[in-house]
N, C-alpha and C positions, 0 to 999 in steps of 0.2 A: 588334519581335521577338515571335516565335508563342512562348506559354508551354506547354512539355508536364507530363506528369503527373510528369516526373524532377526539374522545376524545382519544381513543388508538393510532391513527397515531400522534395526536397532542404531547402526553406524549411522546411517540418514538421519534420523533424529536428532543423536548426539552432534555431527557437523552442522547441522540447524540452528542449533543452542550456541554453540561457541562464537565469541567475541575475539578480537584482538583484544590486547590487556593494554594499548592506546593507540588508537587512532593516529593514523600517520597522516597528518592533515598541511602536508608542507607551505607556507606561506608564499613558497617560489614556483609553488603548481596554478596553472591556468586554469578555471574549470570553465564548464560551456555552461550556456545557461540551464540547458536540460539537466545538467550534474547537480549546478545549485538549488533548483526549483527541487527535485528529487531528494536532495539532499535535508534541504528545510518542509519538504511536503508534510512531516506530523505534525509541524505547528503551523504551518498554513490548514490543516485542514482541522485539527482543531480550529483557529479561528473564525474559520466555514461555518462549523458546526457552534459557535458562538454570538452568529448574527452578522459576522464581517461578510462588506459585497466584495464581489471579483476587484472593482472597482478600489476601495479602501486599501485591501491588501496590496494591488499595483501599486498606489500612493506610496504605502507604505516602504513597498522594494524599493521605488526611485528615488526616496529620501537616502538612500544608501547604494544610489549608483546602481543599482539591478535594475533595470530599464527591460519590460516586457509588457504584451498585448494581452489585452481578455483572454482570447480565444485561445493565444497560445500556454497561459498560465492554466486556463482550466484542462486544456488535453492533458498537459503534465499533470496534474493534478489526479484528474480520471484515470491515466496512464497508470500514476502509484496507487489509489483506489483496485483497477484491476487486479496489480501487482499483488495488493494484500489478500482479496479475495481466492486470488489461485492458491498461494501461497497457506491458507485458512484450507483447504483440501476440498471436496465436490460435498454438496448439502446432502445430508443426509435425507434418502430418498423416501422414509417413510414419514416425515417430517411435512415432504411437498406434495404427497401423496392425495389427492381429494377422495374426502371423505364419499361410502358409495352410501347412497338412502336408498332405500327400499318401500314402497306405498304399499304398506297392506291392511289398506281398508276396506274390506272385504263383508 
């Protein structure tokens, strides 16, 4: 059977969707800070989007031994931002398209 490019987009899809059926989250694994920050990025960035500063949410991590900078929480942060954005596919181009006006007061 000839594989076309609907067979390949369809397979990409479906490997998109799929989960593990549980997360292998070993207790004896090391993560770096970039893995954890990445890791908890939907609910740091909900909280973003709920009024928490840079500020608060650091608080927040060092009550719990995660010890990181402004600067460097917000790159992660923008990092997985990007990440979803690419991820969400290129903006539909007639969407960004500016509108053309035409003067015909003649």
């Amino acid at each position: 059977m000839a594989l076309t490019m609907k067979h390949i987009q369809s397979a990409l899809d479906h490997l998109g969707r799929l989960r593990p059926a549980r997360l292998n989250l070993s207790a004896k694994r090391d993560f770096s800070l970039r893995e954890a920050v990445l890791f908890m990025a939907p609910k740091l960035t909900e909280m973003k989007e709920l009024g928490f500063t840079t500020k608060e949410l650091m608080a927040a991590l060092a009550e719990r031994e995660i010890i990181i900078k402004a600067p460097t929480l917000n790159r992660y942060l923008n990092e997985y931002q990007a990440d979803r954005s690419r991820k969400a596919g290129p903006p539909d181009e007639t969407a960004t398209a500016p509108a053309v006006v035409s003067d015909v007061s003649e």
